[in-house]
C-alpha positions as CSV (number, residue, x, y, z in Angstrom):
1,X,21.8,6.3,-7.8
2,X,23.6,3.2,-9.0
3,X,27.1,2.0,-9.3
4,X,27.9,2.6,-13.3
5,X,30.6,1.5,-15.2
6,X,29.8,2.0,-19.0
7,X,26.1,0.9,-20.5
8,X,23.7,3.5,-20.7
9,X,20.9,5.4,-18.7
10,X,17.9,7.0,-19.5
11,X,16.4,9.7,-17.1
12,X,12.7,9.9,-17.2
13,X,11.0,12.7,-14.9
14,X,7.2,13.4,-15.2
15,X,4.1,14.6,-13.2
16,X,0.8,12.8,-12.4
17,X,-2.5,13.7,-10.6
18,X,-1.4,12.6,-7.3
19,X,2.3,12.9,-7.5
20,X,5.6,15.1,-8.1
21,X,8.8,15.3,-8.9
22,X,8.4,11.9,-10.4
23,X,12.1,10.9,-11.8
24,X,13.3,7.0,-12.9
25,X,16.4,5.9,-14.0
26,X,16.7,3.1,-16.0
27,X,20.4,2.3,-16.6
28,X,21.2,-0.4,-19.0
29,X,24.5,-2.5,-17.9
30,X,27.1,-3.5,-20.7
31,X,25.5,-7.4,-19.6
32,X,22.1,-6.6,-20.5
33,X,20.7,-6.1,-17.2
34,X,18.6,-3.1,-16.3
35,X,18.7,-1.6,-12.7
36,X,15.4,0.6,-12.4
37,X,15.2,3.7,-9.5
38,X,12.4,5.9,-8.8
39,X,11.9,9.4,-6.3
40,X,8.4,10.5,-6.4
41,X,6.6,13.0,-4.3
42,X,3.1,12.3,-2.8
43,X,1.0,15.3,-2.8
44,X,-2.1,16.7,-0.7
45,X,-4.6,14.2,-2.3
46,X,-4.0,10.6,-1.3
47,X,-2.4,8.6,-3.9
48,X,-3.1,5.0,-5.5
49,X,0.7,3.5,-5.7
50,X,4.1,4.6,-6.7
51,X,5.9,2.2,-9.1
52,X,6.5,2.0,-12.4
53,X,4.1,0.0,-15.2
54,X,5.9,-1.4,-18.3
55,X,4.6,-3.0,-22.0
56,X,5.8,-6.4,-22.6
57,X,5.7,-9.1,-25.6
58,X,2.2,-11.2,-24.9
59,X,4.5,-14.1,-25.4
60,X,6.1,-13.7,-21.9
61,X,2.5,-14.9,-20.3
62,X,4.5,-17.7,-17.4
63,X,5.0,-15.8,-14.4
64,X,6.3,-17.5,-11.2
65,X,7.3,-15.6,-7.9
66,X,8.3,-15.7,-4.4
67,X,6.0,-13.7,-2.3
68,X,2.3,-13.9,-1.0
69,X,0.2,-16.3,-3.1
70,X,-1.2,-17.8,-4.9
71,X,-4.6,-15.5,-5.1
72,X,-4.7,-11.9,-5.6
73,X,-3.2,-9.8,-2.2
74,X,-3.2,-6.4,-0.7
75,X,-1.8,-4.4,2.0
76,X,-4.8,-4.7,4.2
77,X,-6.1,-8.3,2.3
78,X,-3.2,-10.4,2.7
79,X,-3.0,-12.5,5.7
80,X,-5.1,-15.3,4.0
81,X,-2.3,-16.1,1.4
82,X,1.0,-17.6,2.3
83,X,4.1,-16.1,1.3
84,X,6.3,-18.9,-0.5
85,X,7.3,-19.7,-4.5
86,X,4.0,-20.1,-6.8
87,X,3.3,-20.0,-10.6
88,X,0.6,-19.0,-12.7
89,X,0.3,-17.3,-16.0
90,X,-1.0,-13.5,-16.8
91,X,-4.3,-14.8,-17.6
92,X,-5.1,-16.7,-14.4
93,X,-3.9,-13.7,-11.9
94,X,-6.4,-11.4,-12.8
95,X,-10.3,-11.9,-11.2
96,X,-12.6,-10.9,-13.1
97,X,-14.9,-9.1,-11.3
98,X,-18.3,-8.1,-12.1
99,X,-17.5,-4.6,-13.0
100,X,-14.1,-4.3,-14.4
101,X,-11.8,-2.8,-12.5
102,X,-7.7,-2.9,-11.2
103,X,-7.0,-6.6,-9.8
104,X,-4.7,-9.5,-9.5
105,X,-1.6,-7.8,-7.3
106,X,0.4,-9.3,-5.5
107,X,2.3,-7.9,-2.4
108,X,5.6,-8.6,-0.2
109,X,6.7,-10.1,-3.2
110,X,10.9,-10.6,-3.1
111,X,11.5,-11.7,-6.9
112,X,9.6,-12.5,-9.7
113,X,10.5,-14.4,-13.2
114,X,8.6,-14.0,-16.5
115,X,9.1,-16.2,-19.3
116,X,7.9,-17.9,-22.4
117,X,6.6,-20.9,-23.3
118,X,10.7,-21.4,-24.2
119,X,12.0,-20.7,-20.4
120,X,13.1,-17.4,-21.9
121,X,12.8,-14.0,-20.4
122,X,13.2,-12.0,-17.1
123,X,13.6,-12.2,-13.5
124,X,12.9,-9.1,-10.8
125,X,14.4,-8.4,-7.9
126,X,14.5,-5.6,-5.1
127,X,16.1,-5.4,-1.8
128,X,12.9,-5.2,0.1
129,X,9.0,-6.6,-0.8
130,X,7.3,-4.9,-3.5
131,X,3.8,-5.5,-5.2
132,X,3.3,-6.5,-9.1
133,X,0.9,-7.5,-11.6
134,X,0.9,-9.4,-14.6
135,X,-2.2,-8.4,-16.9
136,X,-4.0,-8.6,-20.4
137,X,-5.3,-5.8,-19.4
138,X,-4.0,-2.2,-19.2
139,X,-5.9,0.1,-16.4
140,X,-6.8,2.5,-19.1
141,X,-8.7,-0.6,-20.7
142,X,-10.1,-1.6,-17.1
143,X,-11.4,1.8,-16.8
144,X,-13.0,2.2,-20.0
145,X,-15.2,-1.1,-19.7
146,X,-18.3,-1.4,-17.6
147,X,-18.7,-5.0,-18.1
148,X,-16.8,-7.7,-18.5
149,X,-17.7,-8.6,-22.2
150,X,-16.6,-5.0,-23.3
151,X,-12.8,-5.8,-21.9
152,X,-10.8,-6.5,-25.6
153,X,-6.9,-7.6,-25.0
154,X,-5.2,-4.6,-25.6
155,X,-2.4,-6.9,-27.5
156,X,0.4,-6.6,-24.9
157,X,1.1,-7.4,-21.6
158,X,1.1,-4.5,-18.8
159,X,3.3,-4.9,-15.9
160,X,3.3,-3.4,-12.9
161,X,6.7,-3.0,-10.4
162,X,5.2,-1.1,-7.3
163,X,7.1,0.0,-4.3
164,X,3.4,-0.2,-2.8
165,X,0.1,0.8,-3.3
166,X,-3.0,1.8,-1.1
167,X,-4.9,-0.4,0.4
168,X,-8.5,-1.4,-1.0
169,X,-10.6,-1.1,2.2
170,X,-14.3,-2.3,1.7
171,X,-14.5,-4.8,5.0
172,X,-17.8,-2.7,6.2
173,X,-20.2,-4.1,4.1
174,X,-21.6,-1.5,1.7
175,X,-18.8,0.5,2.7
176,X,-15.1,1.2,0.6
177,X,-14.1,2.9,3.9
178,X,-9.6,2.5,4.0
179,X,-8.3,2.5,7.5
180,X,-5.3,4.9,8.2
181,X,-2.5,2.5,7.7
182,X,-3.4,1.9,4.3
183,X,-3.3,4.7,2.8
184,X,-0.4,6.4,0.8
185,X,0.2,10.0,2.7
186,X,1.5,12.8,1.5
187,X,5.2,12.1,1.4
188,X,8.9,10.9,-0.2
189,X,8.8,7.8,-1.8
190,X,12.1,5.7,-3.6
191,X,12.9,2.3,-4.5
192,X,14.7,0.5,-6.5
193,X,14.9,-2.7,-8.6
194,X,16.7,-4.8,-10.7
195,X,16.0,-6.8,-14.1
196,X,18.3,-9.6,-16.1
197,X,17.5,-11.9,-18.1
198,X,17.0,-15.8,-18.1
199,X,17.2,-18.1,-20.6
């Protein structure tokens, strides 16, 4: 999938709800630097996104970006935020809405660096626009809450490197209806992606 000249790789193929044939490839350069692939196969349900979601230190909370910002943006709610460079941290992307629930992406994103307090950590990029989010929150901890005083930090930070994600619908009021475009069809999806370090 990658040119290789020594390091290592790990192969990681798995299964999910709405997807198949999942496989990523993580191989691990002799410089340190991780170039990340994934082949998944939508099935006959619609799914959410295809990407991959990593654990990281809470210490690497800085995140800056060049992409649509600075507020939260989707597929089909994007148009009112600008793409360009902006900064924030993990705790000020995510909204917290009334009932807790998956928020604080952001899409057509080119690169992304995440550091601590020191400068020090890592910088994401792809050959074409993908989504991520920076969160305190895990979805499994999103999921589990029904009000915002129940959400507990779940002690790390969970990141999210998507090749894209459906869209959340919801401009009829009283309605979660998702127009056609934005929806992830049954299907072939790959991308890929690369991580080094900064210091």
């Amino acid at each position: 999938m990658f040119p290789f000249g020594g390091g290592a790789i790990v192969n990681v193929r798995r299964s999910c709800p709405f997807g198949a044939d999942i496989e990523t490839d993580f191989i691990i350069e002799p410089d340190g630097s991780v170039n990340v692939g994934q082949n998944m196969r939508g099935l006959l349900l619609p799914m959410l996104k295809a990407g991959v979601r990593l654990g990281i230190k809470p210490e690497f909370h800085n995140v800056s970006w060049y992409g649509r910002g600075p507020h939260e943006a989707y597929c089909d709610r994007k148009t009112g935020q600008r793409i360009g460079k902006h900064s924030s941290t993990a705790e000020k992307l995510s909204h917290m809405y009334m009932r807790p629930q998956e928020n604080g992406n952001r899409t057509d994103v080119r690169s992304v660096e995440i550091t601590n307090d020191a400068g020090r950590g890592f910088r994401i990029e792809a050959d074409k626009p993908f989504d991520f989010n920076l969160s305190e929150y895990s979805m499994e901890t999103l999921e589990k809450a029904k009000h915002i005083f129940e959400l507990k930090k779940d002690g790390f930070l969970s990141l999210s490197i998507d090749k894209c994600q459906r869209g959340v619908g919801g401009d009829m009021p009283g309605s979660a209806f998702l127009h056609e475009p934005y929806k992830l069809k049954p299907g072939n999806y790959s991308y890929t992606f690369r991580i080094t370090g900064v210091k």
